[in-house]
Backbone as CSV, one residue per row, in Angstrom:
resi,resn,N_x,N_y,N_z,CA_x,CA_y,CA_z,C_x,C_y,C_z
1,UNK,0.847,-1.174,0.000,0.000,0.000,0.000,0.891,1.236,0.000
2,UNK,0.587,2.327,-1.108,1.236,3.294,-1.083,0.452,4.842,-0.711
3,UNK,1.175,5.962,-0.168,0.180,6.808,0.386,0.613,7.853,-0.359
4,UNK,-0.603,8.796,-0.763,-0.194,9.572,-1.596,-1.047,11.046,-1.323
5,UNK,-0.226,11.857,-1.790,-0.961,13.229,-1.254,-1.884,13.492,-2.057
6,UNK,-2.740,14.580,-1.974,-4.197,14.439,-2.252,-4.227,15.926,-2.826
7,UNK,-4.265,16.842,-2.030,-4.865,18.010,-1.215,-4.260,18.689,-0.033
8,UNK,-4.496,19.819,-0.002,-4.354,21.181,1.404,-5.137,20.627,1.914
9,UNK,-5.271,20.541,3.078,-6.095,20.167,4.321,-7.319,21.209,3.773
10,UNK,-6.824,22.618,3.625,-7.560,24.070,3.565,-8.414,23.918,2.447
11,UNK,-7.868,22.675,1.512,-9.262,22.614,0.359,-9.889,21.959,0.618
12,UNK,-10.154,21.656,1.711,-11.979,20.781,1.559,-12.393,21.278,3.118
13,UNK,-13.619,21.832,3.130,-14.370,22.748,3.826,-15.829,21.890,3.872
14,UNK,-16.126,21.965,5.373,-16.966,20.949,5.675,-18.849,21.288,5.109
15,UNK,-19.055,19.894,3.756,-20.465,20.656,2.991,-19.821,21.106,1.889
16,UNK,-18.415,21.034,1.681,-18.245,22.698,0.749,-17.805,21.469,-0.664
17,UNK,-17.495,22.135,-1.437,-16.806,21.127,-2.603,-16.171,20.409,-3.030
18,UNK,-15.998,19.229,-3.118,-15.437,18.363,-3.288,-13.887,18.371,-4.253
19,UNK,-12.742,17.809,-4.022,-11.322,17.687,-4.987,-11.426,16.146,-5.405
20,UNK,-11.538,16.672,-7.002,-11.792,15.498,-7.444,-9.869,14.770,-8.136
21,UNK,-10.370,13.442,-7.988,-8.990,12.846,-8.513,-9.261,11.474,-9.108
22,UNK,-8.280,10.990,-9.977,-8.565,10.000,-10.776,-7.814,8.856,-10.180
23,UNK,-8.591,7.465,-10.326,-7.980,6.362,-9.687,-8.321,5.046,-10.696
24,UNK,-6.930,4.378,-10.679,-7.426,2.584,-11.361,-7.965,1.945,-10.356
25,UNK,-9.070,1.364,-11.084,-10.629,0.756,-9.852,-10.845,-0.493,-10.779
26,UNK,-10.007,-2.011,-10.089,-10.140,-2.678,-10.960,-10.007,-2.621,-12.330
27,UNK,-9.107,-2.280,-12.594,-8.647,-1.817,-14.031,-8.753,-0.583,-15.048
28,UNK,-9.857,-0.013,-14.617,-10.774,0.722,-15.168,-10.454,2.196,-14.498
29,UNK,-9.887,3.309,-15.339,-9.894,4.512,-14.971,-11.164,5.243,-14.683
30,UNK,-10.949,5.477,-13.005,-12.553,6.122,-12.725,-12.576,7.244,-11.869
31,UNK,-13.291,8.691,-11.794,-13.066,9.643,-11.084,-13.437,9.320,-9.435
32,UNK,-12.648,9.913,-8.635,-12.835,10.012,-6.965,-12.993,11.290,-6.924
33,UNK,-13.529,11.344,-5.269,-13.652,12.586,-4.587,-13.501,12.533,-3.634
34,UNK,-12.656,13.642,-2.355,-12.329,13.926,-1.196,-13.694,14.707,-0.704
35,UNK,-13.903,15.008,0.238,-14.864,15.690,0.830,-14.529,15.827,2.184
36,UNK,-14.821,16.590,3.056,-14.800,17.144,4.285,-16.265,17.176,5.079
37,UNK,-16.733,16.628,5.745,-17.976,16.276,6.978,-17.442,16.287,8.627
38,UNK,-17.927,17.106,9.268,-17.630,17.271,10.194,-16.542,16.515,11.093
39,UNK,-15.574,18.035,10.465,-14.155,17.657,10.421,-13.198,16.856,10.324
40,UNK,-13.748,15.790,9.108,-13.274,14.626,9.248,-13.012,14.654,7.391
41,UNK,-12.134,14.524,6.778,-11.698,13.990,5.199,-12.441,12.728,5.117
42,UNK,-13.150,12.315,4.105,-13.570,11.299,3.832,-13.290,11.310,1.763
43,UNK,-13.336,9.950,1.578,-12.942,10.128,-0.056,-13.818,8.375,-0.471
44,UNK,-14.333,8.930,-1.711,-15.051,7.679,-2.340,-15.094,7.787,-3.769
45,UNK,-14.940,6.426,-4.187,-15.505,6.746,-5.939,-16.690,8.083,-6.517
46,UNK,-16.366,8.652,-7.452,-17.544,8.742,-7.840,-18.216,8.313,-8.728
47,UNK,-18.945,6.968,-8.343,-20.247,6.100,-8.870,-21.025,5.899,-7.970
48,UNK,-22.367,5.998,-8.322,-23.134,5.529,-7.891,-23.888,4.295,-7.576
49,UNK,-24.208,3.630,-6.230,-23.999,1.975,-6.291,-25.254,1.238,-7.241
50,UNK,-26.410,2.540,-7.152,-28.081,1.996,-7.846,-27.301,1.713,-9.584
51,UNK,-26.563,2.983,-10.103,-25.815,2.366,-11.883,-24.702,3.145,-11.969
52,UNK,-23.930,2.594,-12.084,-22.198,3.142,-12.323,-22.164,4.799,-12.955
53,UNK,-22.934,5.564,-12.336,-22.922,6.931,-13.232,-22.541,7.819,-11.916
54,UNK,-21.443,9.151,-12.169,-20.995,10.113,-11.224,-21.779,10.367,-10.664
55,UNK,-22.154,10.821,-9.619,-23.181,11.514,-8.514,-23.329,12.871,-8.661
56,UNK,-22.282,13.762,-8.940,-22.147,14.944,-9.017,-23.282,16.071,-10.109
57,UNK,-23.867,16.871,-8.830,-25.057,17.472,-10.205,-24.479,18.587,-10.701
58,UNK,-23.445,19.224,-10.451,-22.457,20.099,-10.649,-21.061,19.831,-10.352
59,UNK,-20.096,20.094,-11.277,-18.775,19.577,-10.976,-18.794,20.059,-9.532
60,UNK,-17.991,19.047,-8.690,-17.190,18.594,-7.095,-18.501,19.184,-6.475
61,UNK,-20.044,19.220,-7.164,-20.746,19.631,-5.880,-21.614,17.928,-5.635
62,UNK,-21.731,17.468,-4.500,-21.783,16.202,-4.119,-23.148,16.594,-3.013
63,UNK,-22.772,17.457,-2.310,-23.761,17.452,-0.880,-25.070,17.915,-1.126
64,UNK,-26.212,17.558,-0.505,-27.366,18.037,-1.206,-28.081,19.265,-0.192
65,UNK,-28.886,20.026,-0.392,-29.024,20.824,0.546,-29.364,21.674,2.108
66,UNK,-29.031,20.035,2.536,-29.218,20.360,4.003,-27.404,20.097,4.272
67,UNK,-26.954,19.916,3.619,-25.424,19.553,3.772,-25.264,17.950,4.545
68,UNK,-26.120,16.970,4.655,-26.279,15.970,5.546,-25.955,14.653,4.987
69,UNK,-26.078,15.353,3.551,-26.240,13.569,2.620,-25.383,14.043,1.624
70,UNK,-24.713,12.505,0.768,-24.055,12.931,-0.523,-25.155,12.558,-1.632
71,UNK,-25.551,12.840,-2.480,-26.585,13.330,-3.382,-26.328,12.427,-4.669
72,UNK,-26.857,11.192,-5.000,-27.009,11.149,-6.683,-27.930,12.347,-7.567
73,UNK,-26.960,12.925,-8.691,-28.508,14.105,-8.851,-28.656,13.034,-10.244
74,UNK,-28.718,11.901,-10.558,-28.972,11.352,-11.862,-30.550,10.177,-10.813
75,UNK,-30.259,10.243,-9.605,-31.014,8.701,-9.391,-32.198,9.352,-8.184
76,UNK,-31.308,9.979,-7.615,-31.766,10.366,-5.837,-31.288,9.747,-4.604
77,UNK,-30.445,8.458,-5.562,-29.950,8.292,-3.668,-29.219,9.141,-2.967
78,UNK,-29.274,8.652,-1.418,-28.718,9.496,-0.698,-27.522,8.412,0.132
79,UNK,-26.918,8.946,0.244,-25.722,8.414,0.968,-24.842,9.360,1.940
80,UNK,-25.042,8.418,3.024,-23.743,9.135,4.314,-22.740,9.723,4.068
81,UNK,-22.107,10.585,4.218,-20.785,11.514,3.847,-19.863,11.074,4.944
82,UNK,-19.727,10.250,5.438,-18.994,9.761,6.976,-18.511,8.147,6.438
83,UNK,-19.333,7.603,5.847,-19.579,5.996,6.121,-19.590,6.112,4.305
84,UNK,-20.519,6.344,3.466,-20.803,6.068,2.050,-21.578,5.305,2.201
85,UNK,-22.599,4.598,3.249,-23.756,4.309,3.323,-24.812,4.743,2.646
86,UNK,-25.929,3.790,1.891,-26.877,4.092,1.155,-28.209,4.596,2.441
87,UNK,-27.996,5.910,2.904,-29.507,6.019,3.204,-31.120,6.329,2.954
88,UNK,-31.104,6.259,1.523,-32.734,6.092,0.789,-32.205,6.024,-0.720
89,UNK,-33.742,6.010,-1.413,-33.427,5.745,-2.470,-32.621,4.607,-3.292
90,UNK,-32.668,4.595,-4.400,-32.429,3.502,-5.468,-31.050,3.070,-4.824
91,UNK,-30.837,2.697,-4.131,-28.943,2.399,-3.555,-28.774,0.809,-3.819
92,UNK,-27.876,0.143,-4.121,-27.623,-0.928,-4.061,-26.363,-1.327,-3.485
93,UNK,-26.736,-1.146,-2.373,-24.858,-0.514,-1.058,-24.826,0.573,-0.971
94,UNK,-23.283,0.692,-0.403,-22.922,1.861,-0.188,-21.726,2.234,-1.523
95,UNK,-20.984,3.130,-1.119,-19.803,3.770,-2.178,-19.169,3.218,-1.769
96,UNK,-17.659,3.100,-2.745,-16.765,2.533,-2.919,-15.345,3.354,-1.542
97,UNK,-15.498,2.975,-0.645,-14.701,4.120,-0.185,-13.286,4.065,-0.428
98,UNK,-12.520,4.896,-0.519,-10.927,5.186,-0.234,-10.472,5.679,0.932
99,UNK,-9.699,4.816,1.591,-9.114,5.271,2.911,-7.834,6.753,2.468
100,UNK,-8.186,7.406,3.918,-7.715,8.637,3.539,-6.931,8.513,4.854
101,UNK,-5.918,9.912,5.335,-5.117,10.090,6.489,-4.736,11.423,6.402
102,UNK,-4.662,12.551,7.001,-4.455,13.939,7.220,-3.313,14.032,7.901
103,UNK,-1.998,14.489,7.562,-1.212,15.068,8.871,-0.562,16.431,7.375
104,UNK,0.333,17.406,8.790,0.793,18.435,8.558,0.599,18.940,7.304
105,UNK,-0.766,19.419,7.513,-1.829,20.223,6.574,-1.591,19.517,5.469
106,UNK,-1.608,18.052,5.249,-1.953,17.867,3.850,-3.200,16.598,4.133
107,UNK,-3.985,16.118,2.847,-4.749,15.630,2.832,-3.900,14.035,1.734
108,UNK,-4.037,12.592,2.553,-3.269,11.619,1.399,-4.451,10.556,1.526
109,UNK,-4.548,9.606,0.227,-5.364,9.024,-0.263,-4.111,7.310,-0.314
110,UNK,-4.776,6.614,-0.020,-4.234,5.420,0.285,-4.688,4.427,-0.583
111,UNK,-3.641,3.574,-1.539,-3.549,3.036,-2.685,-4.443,1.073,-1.721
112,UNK,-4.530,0.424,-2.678,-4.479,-0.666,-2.177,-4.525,-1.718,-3.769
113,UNK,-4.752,-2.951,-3.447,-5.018,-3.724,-4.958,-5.520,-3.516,-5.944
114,UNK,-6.904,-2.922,-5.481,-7.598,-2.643,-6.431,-7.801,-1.431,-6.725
115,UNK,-7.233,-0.398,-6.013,-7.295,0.402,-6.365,-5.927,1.737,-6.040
116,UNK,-5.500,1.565,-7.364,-4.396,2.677,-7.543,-4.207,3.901,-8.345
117,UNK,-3.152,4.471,-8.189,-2.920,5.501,-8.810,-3.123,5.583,-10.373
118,UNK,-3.541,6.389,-11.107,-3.606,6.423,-12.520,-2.101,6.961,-12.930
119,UNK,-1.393,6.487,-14.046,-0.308,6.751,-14.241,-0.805,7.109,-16.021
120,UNK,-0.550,8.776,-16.131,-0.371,9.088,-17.742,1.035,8.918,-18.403
């Protein structure tokens, strides 16, 4: 497992917009996102578990408007911003998560088998 930097701590603001980044997911080049929920970095694919389509209804905007849930705007599910838990709607699971780790103001995203770094 390799750890890799991400992000400024200072770019992801809790509710606020998401830093998006690209990852091999089982072979397959697929976009991620970092996010910030009460005060905590969290990072997951962005697909959706109901059909493999981004969540995002505006680029890196993910949260829906109570700031509580992460938002499919193609389906309606809703999912935990903490966990990637499916809580209503068309969900079939939760998200794909990526383990993350914060020290001295940076934000790093943690590689594993199936899922690594994209190399251009």
């Amino acid at each position: 497992m390799d750890i890799i930097p991400l992000c400024n701590s200072r770019d992801l603001q809790d509710g606020g917009e998401a830093v998006p980044f690209d990852v091999l997911y089982l072979g397959q080049t697929c976009r991620a996102f970092a996010i910030r929920y009460n005060g905590q970095a969290h990072a997951y694919l962005n697909r959706c578990s109901h059909v493999p389509m981004e969540l995002d209804y505006q680029p890196n905007r993910f949260f829906d408007h109570t700031g509580e849930w992460l938002i499919c705007a193609t389906h309606g599910a809703v999912y935990r911003p903490d966990t990637g838990q499916c809580g209503g709607g068309p969900c079939r699971g939760g998200l794909v998560k990526i383990e993350l780790s914060e020290f001295d103001g940076v934000v790093h995203w943690h590689t594993r088998a199936q899922l690594l770094p994209v190399v251009f």
